[in-house]
C-alpha positions in Angstrom: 0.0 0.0 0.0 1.6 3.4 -1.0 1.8 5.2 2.3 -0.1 8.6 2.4 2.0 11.0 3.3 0.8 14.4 5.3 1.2 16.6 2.0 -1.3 14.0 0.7 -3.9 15.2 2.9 -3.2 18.4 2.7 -3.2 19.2 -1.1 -7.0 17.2 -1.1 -7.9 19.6 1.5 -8.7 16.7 4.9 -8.0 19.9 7.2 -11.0 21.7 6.5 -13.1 21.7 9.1 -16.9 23.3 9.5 -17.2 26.9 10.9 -16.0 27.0 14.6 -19.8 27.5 15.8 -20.6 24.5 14.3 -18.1 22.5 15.7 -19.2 19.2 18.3 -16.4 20.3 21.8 -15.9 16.6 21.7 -13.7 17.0 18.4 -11.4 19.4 20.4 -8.7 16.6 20.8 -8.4 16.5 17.0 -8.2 20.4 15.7 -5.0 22.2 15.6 -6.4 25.7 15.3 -9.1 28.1 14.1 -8.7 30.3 11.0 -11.4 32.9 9.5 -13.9 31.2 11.0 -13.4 27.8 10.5 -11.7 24.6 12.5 -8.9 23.1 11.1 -7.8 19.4 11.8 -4.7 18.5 13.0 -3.5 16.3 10.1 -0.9 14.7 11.9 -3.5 13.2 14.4 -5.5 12.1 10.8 -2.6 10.0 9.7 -2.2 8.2 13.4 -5.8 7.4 13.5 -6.0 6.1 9.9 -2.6 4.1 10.5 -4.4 2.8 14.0 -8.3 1.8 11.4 -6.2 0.5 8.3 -4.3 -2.2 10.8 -8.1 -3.1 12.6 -9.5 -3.5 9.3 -6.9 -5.2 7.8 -7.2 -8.0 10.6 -11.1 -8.2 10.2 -10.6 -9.1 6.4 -8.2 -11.4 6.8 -10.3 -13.7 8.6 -12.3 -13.6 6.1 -15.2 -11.0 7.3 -17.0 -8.1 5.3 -17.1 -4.5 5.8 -20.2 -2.9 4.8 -19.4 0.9 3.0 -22.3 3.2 3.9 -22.5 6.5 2.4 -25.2 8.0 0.8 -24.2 11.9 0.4 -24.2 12.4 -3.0 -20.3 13.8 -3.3 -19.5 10.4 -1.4 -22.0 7.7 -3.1 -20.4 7.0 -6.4 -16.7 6.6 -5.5 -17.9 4.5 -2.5 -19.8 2.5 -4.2 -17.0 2.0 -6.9 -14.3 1.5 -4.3 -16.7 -1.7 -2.7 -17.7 -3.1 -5.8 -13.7 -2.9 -6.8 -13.1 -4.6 -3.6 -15.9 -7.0 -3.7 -17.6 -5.5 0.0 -21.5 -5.0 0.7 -22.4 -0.9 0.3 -25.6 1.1 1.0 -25.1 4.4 -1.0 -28.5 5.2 -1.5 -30.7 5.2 1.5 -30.1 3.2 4.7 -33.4 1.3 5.6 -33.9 1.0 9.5 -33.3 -2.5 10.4 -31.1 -3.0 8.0 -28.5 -4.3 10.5 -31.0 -4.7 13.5 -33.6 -6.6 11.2 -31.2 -8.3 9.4 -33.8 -11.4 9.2 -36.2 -9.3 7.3 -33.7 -7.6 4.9 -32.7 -11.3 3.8 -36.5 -12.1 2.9 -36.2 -9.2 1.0 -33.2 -10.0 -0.7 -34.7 -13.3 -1.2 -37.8 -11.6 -2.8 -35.2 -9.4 -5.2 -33.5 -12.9 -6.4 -36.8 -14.1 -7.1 -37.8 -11.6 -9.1 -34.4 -11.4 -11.5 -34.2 -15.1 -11.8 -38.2 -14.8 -13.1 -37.8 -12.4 -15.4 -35.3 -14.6 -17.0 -37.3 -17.2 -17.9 -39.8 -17.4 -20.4 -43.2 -17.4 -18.6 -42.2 -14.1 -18.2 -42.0 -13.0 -22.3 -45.6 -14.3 -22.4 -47.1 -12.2 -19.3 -49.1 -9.1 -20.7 -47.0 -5.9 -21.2 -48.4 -4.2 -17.8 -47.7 -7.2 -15.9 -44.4 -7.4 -16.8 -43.8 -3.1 -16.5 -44.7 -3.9 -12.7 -42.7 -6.5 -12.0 -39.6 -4.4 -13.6 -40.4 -1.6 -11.3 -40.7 -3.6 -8.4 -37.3 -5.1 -9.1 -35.7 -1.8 -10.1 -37.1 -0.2 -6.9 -35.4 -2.9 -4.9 -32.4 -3.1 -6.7 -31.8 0.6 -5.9 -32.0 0.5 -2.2 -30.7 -3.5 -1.5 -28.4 -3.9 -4.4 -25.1 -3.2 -3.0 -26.1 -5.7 -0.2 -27.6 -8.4 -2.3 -24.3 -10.9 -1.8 -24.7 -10.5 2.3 -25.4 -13.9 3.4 -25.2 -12.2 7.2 -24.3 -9.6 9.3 -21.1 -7.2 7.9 -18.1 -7.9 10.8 -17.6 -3.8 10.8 -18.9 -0.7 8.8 -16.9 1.7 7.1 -18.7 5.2 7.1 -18.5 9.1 5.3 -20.2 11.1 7.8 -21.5 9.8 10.9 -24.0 12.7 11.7 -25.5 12.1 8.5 -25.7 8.0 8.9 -26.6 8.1 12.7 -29.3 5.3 12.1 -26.9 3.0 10.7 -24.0 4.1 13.7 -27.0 3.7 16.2 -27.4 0.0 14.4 -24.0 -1.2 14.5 -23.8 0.0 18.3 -26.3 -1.8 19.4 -25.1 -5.1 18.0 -21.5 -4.3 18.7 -20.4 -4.0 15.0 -17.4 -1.8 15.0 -17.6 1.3 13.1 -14.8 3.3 11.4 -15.7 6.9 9.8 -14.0 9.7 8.6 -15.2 12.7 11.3 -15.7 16.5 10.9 -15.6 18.8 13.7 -19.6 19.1 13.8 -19.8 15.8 14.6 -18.9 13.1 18.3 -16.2 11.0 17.7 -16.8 9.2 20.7 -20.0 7.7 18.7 -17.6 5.1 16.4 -14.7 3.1 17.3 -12.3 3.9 15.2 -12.5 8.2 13.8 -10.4 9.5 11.2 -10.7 13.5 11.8 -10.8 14.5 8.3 -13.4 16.8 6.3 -16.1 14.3 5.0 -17.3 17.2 2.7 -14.8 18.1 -0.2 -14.7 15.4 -2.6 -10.8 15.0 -3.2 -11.0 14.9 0.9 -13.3 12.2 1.2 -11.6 10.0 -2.3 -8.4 10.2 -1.4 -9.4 8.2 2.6 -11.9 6.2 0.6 -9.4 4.8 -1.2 -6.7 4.7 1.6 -8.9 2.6 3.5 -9.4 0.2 0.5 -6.4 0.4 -0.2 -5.9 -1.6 3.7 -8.8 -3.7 2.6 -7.4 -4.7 -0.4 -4.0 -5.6 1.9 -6.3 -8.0 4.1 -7.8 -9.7 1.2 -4.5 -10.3 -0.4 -3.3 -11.5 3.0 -5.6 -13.9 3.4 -5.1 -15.5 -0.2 -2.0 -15.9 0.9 -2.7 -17.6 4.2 -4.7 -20.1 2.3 -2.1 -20.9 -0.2 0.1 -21.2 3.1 -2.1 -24.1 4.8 -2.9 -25.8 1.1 0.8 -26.3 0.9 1.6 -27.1 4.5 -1.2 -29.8 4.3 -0.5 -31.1 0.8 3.3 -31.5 2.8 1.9 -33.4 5.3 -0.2 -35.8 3.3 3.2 -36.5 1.1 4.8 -37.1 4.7 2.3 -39.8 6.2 2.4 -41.2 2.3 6.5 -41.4 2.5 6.0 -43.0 6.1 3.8 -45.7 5.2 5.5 -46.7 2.5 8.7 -46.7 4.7 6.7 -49.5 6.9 
């Protein structure tokens, strides 16, 4: 992973915080100073807190867990949802449903229900229903896809959720709280750090801001994945070696 280095952060603008009225007191560990007006992050304390979530998340994929990407502002949504589809990881980027991590149960029926309906209008019964029949059914399908698409591959719960502005996806932080999901988030000053377990203090507003972590983080992701291919290999070898070991034994005898 190409290390990101402090002028990194700076030239995409992660300092920026909102205007020093707007600021949450419990971000006062993370901001350096205040200039015209507005907070600015100390990026030094940015690049220790994203060293401290790219380790954590590294570990979780590695053993072979998902990380659900939630961000549905709309400077955020599309790279997000590029950055998880690249990396093979459940997203919601359009509109977080309540339950979705609390009700997981109904979500899956749902899912199921989604399936359904894209495995139907494959098949040929389908051709032969009348032209408004089939315009429903499209819609309904459409309509789900938008919302539960990025999640239709979750077979259960995420192990952690990766998130672009907590104060904006408080439902799903509140979610993953109550079920002891870890959360990791880039943090502005307007928002409580103390609400996720791992904060990056970074502006979650500017779009090279928000990019350049996006893909920092997958970036450590994509470390875990690559990590955990490897352990596989590892303990394919290591038993193939053991096999040839009893073979050479027993033929010994």
């Amino acid at each position: 992973m190409s290390k990101i280095e402090y002028k990194d952060l700076l030239d995409a603008g992660v300092h920026f915080g909102h205007l020093t009225r707007k600021w949450d007191p419990r971000m006062a560990p993370y901001i350096f100073m205040e200039k015209n007006g507005i907070h600015i992050i100390d990026l030094n304390k940015t690049l220790a807190c994203l060293d401290e979530a790219s380790a954590a998340v590294k570990q979780i994929v590695r053993s072979g867990k998902k990380v659900m990407f939630v961000a549905t502002k709309k400077q955020a949504k599309d790279l997000v949802a590029a950055e998880a589809q690249r990396l093979n990881m459940p997203y919601v980027t359009e509109r977080w449903l309540g339950g979705m991590l609390t009700n997981f149960a109904t979500i899956r029926k749902s899912l199921k229900k989604m399936s359904g309906l894209d495995k139907m209008m494959k098949e040929d019964s389908f051709k032969n229903m009348a032209k408004k029949e089939r315009l429903m059914i499209s819609r309904q399908k459409d309509k789900m896809e938008t919302v539960l698409g990025g999640i239709a591959d979750l077979s259960r719960l995420p192990a952690a959720l990766f998130v672009v502005d907590i104060k904006r996806e408080h439902i799903a932080i509140a979610e993953a709280q109550k079920l002891g999901i870890p959360v990791f988030a880039l943090v502005d000053t307007n928002s409580n750090p103390n609400e996720v377990d791992f904060p990056v203090p970074a502006n979650d507003d500017a779009f090279k801001s928000v990019n350049l972590l996006v893909k920092a983080f997958g970036a450590a992701i994509e470390e875990g994945l690559s990590e955990r291919k490897k352990d596989k290999e590892d303990a394919k070898l290591s038993e193939e070696e053991e096999a040839k070991r009893a073979v050479d034994t027993e033929d010994k005898k």
